[in-house]
C-alpha positions in Angstrom: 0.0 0.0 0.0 1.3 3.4 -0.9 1.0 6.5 1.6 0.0 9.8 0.1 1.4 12.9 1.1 4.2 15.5 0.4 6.7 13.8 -1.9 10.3 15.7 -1.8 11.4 16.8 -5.3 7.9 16.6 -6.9 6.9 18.4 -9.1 8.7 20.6 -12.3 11.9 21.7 -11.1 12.3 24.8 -9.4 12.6 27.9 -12.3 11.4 26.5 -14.9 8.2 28.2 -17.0 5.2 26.9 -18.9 4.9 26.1 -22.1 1.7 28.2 -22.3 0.1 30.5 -20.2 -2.1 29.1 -17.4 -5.6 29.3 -17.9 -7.3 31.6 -15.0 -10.5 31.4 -13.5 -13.3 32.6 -14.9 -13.5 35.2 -12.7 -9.8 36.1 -13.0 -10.4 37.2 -16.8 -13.5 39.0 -16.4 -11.7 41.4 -13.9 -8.9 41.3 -16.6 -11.3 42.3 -19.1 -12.9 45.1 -16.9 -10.0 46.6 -16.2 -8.5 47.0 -19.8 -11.9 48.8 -20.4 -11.9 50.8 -17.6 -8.6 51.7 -18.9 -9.4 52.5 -22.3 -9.7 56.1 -23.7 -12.6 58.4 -22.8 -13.9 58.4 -26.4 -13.9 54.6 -26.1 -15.7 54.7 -23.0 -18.3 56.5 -24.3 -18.6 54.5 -27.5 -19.0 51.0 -25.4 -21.4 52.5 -23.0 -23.8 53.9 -26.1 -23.5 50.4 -27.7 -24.7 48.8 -24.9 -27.5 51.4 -24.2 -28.3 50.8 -28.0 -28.8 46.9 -27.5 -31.1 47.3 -24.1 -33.4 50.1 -25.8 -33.0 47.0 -28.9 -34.6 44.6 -26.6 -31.6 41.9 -26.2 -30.5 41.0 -22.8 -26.9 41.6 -21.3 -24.7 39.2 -19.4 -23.5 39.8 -16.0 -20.2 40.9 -17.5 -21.5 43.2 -19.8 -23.7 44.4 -16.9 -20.2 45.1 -15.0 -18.4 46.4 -17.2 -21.2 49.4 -18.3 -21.5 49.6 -14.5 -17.4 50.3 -14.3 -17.5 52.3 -17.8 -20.4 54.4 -16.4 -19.3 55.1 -13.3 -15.4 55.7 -14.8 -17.4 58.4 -17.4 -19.3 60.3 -14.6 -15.5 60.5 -12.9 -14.2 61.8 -15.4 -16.9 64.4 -16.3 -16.7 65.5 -12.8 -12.8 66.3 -12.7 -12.5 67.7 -16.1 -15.4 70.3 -14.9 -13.6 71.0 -11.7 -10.5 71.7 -13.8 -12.5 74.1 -16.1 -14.2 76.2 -13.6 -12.1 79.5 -12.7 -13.3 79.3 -9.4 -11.6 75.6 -8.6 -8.6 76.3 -10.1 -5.4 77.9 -7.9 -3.9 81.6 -8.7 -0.7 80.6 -10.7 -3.3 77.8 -12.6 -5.7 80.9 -13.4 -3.0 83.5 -14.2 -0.8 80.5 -16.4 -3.9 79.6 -18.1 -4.6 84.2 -18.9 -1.3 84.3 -19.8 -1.6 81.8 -22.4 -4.8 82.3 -23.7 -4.5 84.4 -27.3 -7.9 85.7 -26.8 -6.5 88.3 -24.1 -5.5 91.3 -24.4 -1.5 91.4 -24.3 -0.6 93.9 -21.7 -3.0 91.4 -19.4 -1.0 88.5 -20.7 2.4 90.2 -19.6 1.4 91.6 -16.2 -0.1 87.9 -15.7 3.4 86.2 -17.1 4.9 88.8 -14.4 3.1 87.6 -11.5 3.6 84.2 -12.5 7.5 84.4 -12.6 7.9 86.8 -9.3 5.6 84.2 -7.4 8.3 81.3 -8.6 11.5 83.0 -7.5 10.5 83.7 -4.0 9.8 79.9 -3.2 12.4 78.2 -1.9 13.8 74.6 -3.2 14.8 71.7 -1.3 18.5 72.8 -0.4 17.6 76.2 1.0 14.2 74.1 3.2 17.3 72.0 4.3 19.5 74.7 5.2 17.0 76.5 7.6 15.6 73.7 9.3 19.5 72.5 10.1 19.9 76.2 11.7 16.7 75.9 13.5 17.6 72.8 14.9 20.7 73.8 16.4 19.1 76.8 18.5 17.1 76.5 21.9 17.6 73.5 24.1 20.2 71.8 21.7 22.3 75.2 21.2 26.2 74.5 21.6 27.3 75.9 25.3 29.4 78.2 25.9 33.4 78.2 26.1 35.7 77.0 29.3 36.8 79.9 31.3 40.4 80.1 30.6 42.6 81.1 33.8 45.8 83.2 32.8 48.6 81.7 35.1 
């Protein structure tokens, strides 16, 4: 009688590949498949979601993969609506956003356009980079509590 269990050493050796790709469960490729989708274009999106909204209003029925995936494309679209209206609202965008977008719009008048570039380039140079951040918190640390103490007394003999 033979004893089942762990065998040392069984099984392909240690490295080496398949010949072809593993098959995945089913559910393994239809989160594949969402997620290309999902990762497609905008004009795409739009495309698949209208050809599925064509086939319902047409009477045929959807799978529950095709029901995902124009849940995922649907939702993905609104998202996207959503952020490039926040971007194109004066109000949501910052002051160097709003003045860099002025200064390159054509449609302004060009003094505006310089004064804006102006602003623009005086806001950048008084920021700081990483070096001079570096510096001052390396001389702030070194003040207070953790200050060096003072000198020995010398005696004069």
């Amino acid at each position: 009688m033979a004893k089942g269990g762990f065998r040392p050493g069984a099984g392909r050796p240690h490295g080496a590949k398949d010949s072809r790709p593993r098959k995945g469960t089913p559910i393994q490729s239809e989160n594949e498949t969402l997620k290309r989708m999902l990762a497609l274009g905008m004009e795409a999106k739009t495309i698949l979601y209208q050809e599925f909204i064509d086939r319902v209003k047409k009477g045929d029925k959807l799978s529950i993969v095709e029901k995902k995936m124009m849940e995922g494309l649907g939702s993905s679209l609104v998202e996207e609506l959503d952020a490039n209206r926040a971007k194109a609202e004066p109000e949501n965008l910052g002051a160097d956003e709003f003045l860099k977008g002025v200064w390159n719009n054509p449609a302004v008048d060009i003094s505006l356009r310089i004064r804006a570039a102006e602003v623009v380039f005086r806001s950048t140079t008084d920021t700081k980079g990483k070096k001079e951040i570096k510096e001052d918190r390396a001389k702030n640390a070194g003040q207070g509590k953790f200050s060096s103490g003072r000198a020995p007394l010398t005696m004069v003999k």
